[in-house]
C-alpha positions as CSV (number, residue, x, y, z in Angstrom):
1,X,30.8,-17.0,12.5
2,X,32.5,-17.4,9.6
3,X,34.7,-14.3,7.7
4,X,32.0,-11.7,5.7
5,X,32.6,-13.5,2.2
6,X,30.3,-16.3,0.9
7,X,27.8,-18.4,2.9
8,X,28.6,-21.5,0.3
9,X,30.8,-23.2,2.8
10,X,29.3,-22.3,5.6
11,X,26.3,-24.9,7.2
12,X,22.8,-24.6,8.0
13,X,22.2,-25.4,11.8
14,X,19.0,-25.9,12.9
15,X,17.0,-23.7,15.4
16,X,14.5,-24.0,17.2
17,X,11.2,-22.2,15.9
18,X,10.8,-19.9,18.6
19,X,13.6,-18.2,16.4
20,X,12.6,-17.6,13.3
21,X,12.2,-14.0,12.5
22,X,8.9,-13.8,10.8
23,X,5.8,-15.6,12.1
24,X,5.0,-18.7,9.8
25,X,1.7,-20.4,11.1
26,X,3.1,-23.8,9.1
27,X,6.3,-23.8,9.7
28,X,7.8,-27.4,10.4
29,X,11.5,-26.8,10.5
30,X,14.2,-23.6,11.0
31,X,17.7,-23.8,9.8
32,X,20.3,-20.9,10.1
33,X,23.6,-19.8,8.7
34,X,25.9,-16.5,9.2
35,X,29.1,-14.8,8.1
36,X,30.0,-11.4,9.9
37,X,27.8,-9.0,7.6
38,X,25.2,-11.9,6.0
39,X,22.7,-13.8,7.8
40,X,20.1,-16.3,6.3
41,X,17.1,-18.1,7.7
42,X,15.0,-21.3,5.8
43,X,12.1,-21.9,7.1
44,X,10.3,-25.1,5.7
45,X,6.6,-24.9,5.7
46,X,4.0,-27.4,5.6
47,X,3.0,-28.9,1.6
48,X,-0.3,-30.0,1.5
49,X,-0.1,-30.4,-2.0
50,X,1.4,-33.3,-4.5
51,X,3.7,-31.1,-5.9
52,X,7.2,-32.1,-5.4
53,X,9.9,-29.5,-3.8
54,X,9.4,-27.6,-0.4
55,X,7.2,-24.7,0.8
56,X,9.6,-22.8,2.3
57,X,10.2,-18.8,3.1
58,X,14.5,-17.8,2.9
59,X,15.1,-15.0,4.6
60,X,18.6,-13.1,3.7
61,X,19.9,-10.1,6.3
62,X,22.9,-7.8,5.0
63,X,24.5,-5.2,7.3
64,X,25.8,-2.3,5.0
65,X,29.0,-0.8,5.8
66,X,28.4,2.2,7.7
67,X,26.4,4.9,6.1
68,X,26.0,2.1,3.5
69,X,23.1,3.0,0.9
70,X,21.4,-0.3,0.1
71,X,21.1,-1.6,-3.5
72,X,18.0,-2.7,-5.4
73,X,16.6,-5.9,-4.7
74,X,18.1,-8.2,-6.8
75,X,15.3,-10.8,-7.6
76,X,17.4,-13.4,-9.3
77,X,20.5,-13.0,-6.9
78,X,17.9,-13.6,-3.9
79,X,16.7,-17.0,-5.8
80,X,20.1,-18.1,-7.0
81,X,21.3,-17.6,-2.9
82,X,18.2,-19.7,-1.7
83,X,19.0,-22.7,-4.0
84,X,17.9,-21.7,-7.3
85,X,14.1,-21.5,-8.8
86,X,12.3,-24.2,-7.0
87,X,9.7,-26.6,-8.6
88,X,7.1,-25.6,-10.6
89,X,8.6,-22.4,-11.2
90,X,12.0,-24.6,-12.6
91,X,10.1,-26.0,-15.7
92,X,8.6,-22.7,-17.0
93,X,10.4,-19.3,-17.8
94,X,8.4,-17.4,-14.7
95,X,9.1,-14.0,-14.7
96,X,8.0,-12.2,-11.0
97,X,5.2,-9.9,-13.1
98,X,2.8,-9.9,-10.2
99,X,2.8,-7.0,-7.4
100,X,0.8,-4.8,-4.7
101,X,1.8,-2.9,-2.2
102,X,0.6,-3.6,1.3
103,X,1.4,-1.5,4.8
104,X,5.0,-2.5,5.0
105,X,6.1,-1.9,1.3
106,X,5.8,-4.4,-2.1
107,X,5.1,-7.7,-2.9
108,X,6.3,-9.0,-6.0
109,X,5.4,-12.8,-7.7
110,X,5.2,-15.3,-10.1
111,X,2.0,-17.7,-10.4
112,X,1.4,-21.2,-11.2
113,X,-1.9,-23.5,-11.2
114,X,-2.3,-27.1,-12.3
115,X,-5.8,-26.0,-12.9
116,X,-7.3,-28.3,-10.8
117,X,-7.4,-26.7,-7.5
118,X,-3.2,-25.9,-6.6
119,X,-2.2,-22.6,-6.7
120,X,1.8,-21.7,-6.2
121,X,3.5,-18.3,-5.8
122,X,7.4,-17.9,-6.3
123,X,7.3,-14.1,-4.2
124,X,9.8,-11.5,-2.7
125,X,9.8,-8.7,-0.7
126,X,12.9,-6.0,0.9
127,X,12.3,-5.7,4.7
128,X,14.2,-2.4,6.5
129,X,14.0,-1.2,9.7
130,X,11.0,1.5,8.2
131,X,8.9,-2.1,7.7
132,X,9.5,-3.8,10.8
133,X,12.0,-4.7,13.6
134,X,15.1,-6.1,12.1
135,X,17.7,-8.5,13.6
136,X,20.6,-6.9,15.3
137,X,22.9,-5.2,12.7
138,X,20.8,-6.1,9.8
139,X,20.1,-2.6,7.6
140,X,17.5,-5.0,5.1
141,X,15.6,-8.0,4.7
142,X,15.4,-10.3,1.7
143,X,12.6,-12.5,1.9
144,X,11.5,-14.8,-1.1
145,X,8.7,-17.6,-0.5
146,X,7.4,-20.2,-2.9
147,X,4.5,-21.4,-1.2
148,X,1.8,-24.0,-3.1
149,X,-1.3,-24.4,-1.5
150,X,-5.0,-25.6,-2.3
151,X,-7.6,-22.8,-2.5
152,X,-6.7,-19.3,-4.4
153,X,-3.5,-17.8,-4.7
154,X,-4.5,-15.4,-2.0
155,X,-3.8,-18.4,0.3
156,X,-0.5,-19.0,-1.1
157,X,0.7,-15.4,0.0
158,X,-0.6,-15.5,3.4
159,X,2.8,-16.1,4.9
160,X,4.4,-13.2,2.8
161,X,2.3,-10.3,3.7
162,X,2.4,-8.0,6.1
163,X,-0.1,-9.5,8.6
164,X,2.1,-12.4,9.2
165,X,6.0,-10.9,8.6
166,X,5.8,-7.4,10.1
167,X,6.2,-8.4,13.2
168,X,8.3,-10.5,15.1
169,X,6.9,-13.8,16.1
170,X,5.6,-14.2,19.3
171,X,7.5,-16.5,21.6
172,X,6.3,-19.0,23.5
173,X,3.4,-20.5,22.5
174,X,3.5,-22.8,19.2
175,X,1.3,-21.0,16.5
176,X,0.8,-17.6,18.3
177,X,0.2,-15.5,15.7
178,X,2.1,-12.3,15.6
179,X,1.7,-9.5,18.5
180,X,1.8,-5.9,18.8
181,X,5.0,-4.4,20.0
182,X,3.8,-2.6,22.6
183,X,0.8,-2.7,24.7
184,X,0.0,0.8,24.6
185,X,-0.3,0.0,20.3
186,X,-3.4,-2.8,20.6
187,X,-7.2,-1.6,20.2
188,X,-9.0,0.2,22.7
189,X,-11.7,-2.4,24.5
């Protein structure tokens, strides 16, 4: 790992998906980088549309110094770290207006539509360790997704809410969906 400054010099390798840290029923393709205190995850998912640019969900981990309070999400910090706004969301002046709060905490996003049946959502969320199981060290998780998908823009969120990123995937299998953490925690027969 590189020293705790930046992550601009330090490459993405790829992993395999069993790794990723949130369950993404289309994902295609994990890359990873780290410094001592900063860890980041891309996953590419599946575009079904023809919109150009990547479905993807960036996932950003910080480890706070010790006692360390953690500072508001910074929206645009979070999108300028994953690349900048991706496409559509690059030719208008989308402000992140949309939100609802689910089990693990709130969802906030921007909207697109070509109007003819394409829906995109430029969305982030702020994981802790209240929300779900972090990596090891990690105090929160960053998560932006921009997602375009045909259907309703309820189908474009799918991948950010909490039925698919509160828990950690489930290995093995390809497309698993995500598991309890505990036997003793899943339904009564």
């Amino acid at each position: 790992m590189a020293a705790s400054g930046s992550l601009a010099h330090v490459p993405y390798v790829q992993r395999p998906l069993s790794e990723s840290w949130v369950y993404a029923k289309d994902a295609r393709l994990l890359v990873e980088r780290a410094t001592t205190r900063v860890r980041e995850q891309r996953i590419l998912l599946r575009n079904r549309t023809s919109l150009r640019g990547d479905n993807f969900i960036f996932l950003r981990t910080v480890d706070l110094p010790r006692y360390g309070v953690a500072p508001r999400l910074a929206q645009d910090d979070l999108i300028a770290h994953a690349g900048g706004r991706p496409p559509p969301f690059d030719r208008v002046d989308a402000k992140l207006v949309n939100s609802l709060n689910d089990s693990i905490g709130a969802v906030t996003w921007a909207e697109w539509t070509d109007g003819a049946g394409t829906f995109c959502v430029l969305a982030v969320r702020r994981l802790d360790d209240t929300a779900r199981v972090l990596t090891y060290g990690a105090d929160v998780m960053d998560v932006l997704m921009r997602n375009c998908s045909g259907g309703s823009f309820d189908a474009a969120l799918a991948p950010i809410m909490d039925a698919a990123i509160a828990f950690p995937p489930a290995s093995g299998a390809r497309g698993a969906g995500p598991r309890n953490l505990s036997p003793l925690a899943a339904p009564m027969p």
